[in-house]
Backbone bond lengths (Angstrom), bond angles and torsions (degrees), N, CA, C in turn:
res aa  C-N    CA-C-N  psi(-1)  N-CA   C-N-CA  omega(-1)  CA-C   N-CA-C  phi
1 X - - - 1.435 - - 1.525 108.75 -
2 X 1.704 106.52 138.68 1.405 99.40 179.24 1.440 110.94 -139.63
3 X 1.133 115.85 138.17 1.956 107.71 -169.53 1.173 80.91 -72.72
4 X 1.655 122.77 157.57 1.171 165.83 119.71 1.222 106.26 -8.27
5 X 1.641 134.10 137.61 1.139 126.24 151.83 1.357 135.74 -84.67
6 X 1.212 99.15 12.86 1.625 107.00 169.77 2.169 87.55 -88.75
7 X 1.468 130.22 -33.32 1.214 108.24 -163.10 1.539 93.27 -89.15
8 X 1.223 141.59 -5.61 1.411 133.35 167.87 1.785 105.66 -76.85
9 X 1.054 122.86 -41.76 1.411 124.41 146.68 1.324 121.39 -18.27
10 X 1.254 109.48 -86.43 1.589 122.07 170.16 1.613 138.60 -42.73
11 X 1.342 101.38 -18.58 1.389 119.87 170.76 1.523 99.32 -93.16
12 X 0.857 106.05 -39.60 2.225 111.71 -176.80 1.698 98.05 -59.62
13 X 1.577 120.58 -51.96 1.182 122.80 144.37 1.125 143.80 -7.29
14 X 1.555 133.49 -68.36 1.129 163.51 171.21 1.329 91.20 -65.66
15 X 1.863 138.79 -71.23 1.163 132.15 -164.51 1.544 103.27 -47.42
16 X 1.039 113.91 -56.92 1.572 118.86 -164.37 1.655 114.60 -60.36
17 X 1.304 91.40 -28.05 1.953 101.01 176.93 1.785 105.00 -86.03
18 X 0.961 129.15 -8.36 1.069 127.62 173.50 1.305 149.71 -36.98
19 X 1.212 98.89 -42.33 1.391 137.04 143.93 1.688 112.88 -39.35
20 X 1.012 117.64 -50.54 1.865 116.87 178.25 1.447 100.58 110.92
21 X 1.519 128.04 -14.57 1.334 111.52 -166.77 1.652 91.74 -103.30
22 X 1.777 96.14 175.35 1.052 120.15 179.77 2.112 118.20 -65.89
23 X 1.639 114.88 160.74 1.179 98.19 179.96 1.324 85.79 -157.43
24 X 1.220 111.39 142.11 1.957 111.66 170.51 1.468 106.08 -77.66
25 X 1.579 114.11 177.34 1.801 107.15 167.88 1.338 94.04 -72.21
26 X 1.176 142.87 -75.72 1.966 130.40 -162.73 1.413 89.86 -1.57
27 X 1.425 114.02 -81.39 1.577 134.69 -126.78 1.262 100.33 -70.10
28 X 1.491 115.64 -52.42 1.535 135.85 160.60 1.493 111.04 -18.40
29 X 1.403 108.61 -83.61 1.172 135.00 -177.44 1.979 118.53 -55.74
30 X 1.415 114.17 -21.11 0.978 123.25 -172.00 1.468 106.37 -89.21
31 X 1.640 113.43 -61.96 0.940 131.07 164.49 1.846 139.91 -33.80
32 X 1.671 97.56 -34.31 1.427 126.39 -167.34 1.697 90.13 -111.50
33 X 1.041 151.17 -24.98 1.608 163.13 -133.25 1.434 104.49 25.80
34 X 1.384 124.67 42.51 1.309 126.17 159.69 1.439 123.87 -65.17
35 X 1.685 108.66 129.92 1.620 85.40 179.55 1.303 129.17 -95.45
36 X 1.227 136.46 139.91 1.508 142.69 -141.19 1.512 115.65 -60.75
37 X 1.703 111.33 -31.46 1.154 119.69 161.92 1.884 96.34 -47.01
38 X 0.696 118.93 -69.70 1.600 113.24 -160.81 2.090 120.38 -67.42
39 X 1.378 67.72 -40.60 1.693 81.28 169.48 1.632 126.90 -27.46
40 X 1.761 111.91 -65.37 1.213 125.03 155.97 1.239 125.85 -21.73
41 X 1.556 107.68 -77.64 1.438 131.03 177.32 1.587 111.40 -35.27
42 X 1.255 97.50 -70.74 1.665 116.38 172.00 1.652 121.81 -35.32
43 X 1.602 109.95 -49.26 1.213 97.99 168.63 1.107 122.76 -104.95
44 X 1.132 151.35 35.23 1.569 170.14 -124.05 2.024 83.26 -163.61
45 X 1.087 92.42 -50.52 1.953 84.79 -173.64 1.441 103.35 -74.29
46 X 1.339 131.60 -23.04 1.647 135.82 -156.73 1.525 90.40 -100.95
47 X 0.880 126.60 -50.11 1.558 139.91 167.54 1.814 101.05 -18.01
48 X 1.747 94.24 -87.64 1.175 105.78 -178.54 1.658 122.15 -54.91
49 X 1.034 119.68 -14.47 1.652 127.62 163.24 1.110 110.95 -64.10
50 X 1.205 135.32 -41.72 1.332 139.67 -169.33 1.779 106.84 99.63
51 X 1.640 124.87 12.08 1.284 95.89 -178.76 1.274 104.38 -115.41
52 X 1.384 122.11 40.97 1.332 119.20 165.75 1.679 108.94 -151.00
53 X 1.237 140.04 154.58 1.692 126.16 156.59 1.433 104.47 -115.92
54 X 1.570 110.53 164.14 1.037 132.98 166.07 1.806 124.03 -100.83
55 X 1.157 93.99 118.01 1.886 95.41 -179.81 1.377 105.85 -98.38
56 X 1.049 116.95 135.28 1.897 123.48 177.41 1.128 102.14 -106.39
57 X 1.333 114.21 160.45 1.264 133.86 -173.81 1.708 127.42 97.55
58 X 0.845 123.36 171.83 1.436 141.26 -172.26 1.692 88.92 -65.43
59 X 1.217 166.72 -43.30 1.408 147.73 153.78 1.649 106.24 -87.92
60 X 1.078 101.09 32.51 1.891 88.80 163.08 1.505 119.08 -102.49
61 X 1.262 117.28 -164.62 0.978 124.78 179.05 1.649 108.65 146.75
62 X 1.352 126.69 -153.98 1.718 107.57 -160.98 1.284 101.36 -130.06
63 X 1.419 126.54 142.56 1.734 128.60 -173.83 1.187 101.45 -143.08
64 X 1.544 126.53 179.51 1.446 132.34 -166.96 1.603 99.00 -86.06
65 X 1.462 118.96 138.16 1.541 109.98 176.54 1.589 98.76 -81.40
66 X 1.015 118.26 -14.49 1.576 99.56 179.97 1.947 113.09 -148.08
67 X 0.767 107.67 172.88 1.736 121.63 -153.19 2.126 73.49 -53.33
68 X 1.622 102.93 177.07 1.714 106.74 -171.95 1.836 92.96 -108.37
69 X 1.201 112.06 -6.22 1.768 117.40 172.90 1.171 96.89 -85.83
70 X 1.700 146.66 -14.25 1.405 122.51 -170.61 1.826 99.33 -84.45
71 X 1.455 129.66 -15.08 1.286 138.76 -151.73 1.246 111.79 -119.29
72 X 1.478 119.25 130.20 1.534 123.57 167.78 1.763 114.82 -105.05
73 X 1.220 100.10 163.51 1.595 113.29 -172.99 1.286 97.62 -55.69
74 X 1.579 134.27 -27.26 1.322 131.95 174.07 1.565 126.84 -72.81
75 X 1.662 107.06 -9.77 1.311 98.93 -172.34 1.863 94.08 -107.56
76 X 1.166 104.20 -18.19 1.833 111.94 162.25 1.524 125.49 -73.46
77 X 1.429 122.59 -1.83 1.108 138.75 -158.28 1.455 80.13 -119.15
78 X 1.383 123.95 -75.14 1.620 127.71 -149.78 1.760 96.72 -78.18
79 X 1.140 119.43 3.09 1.821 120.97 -163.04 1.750 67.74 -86.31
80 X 1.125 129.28 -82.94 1.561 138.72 -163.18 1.903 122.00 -62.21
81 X 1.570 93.84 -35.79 1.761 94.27 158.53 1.314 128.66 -116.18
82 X 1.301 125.93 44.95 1.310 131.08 178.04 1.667 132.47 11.86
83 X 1.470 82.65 -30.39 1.876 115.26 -162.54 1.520 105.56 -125.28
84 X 1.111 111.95 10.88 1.646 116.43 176.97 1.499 104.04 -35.99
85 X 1.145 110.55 115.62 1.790 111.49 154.44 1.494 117.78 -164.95
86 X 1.345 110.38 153.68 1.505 109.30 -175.87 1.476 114.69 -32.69
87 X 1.514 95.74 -59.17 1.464 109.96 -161.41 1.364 98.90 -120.22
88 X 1.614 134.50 166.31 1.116 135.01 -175.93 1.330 88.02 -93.87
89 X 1.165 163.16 -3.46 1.474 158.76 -159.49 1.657 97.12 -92.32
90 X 1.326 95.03 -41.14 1.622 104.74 -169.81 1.661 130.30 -42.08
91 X 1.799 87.97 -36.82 1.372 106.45 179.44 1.437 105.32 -111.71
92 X 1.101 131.42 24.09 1.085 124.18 -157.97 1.881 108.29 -163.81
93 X 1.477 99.78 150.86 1.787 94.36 -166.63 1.999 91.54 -87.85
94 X 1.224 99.16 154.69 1.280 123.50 -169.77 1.236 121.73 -122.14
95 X 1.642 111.03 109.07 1.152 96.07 -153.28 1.323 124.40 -82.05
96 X 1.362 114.05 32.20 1.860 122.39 -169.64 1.862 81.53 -113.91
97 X 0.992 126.74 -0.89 1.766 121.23 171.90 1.401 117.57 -91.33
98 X 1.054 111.62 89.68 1.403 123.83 -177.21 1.631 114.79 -89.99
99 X 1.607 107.23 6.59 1.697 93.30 169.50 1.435 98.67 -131.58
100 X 0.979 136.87 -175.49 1.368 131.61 179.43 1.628 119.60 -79.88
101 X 1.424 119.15 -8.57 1.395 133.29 -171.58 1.470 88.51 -94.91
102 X 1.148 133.40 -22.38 1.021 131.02 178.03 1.724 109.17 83.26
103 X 1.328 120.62 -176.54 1.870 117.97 178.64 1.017 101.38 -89.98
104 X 1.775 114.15 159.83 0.790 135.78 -177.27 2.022 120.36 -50.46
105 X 1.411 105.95 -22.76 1.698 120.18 176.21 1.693 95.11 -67.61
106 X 1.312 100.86 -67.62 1.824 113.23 -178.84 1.759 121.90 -26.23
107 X 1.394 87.05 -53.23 1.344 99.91 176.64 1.469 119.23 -79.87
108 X 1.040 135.37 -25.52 1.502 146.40 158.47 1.626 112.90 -67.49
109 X 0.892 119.32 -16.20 1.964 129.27 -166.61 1.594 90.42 -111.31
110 X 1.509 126.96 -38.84 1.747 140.95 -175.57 1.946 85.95 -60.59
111 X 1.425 116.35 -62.09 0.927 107.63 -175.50 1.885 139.82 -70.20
112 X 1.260 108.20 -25.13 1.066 147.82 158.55 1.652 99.70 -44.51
113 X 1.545 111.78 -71.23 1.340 103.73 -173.04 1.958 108.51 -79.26
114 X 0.722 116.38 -28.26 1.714 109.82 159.06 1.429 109.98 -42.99
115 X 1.177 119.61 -67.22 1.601 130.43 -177.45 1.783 105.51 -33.02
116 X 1.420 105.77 -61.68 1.396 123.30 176.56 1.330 118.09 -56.05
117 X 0.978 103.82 -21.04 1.880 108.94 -170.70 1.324 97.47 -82.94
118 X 1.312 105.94 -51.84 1.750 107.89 -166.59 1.614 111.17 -82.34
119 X 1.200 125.87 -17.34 1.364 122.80 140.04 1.292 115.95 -32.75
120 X 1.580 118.89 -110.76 1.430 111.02 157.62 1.283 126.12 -0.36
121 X 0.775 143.34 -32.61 1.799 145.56 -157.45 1.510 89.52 -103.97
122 X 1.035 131.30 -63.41 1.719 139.38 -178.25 1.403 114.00 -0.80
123 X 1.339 96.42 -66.65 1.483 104.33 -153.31 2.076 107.60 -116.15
124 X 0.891 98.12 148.45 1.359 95.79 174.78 1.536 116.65 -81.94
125 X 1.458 127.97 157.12 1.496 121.00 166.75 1.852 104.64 -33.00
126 X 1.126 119.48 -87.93 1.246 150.60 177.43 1.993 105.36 -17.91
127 X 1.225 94.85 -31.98 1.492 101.78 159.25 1.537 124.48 -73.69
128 X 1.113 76.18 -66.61 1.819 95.41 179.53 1.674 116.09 -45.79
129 X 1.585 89.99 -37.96 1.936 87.68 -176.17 1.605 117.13 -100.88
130 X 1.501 114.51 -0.05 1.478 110.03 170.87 1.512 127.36 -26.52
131 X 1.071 98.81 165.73 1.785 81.62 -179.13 1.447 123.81 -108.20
């Protein structure tokens, strides 16, 4: 399993907002070496999660909607993969599962991605990025 680089993005994100103040994409993107093609995308998806807002105007630009202790690496991960899972089987019926418990892989990968979840869940941003 490998996060996405749009969700290694998104955490570079979060680092840079950390601070509490505002940042345009340039600065974002400059700062984080995100490339701008992605930049957009990225926070347009964090947006709609709720862990970031957007300010318009001539002093806007984008900040954390809420303190970086209310948020875990799991809710910055799933803001950008909705469908995060080891395996696509995980979330999904398989068609080599012919009982409802699914095969013996299914059920080992079911657990696997539990394990992972609650990792993620652990710690808050604000943990993770201390200094």
């Amino acid at each position: 399993m490998l996060f996405t680089k749009e969700s290694d993005y998104a955490i570079r994100v979060i680092r840079a907002l950390q601070d509490g103040g505002k940042k345009t994409i340039k600065e974002l993107c400059e700062l984080e070496q995100i490339p701008s093609a992605f930049g957009y995308k990225i926070l347009q998806k964090m947006n709609k999660s709720g862990l970031i807002e957007i300010r318009r105007g001539p002093k806007g630009g984008y900040q954390l909607a809420k303190d970086i202790g209310e948020f875990t690496l799991y809710d910055v991960v799933t803001a950008i993969e909705p469908d995060f899972a080891v395996m696509e089987c995980v979330h999904h019926s398989c068609i080599r599962n012919e009982s409802k418990e699914g095969c013996a892989v299914h059920r080992e990968l079911l657990g696997i991605q539990h394990s992972v979840e609650k990792l993620l869940k652990k710690k808050t941003m604000a943990d993770i990025l201390k200094k």
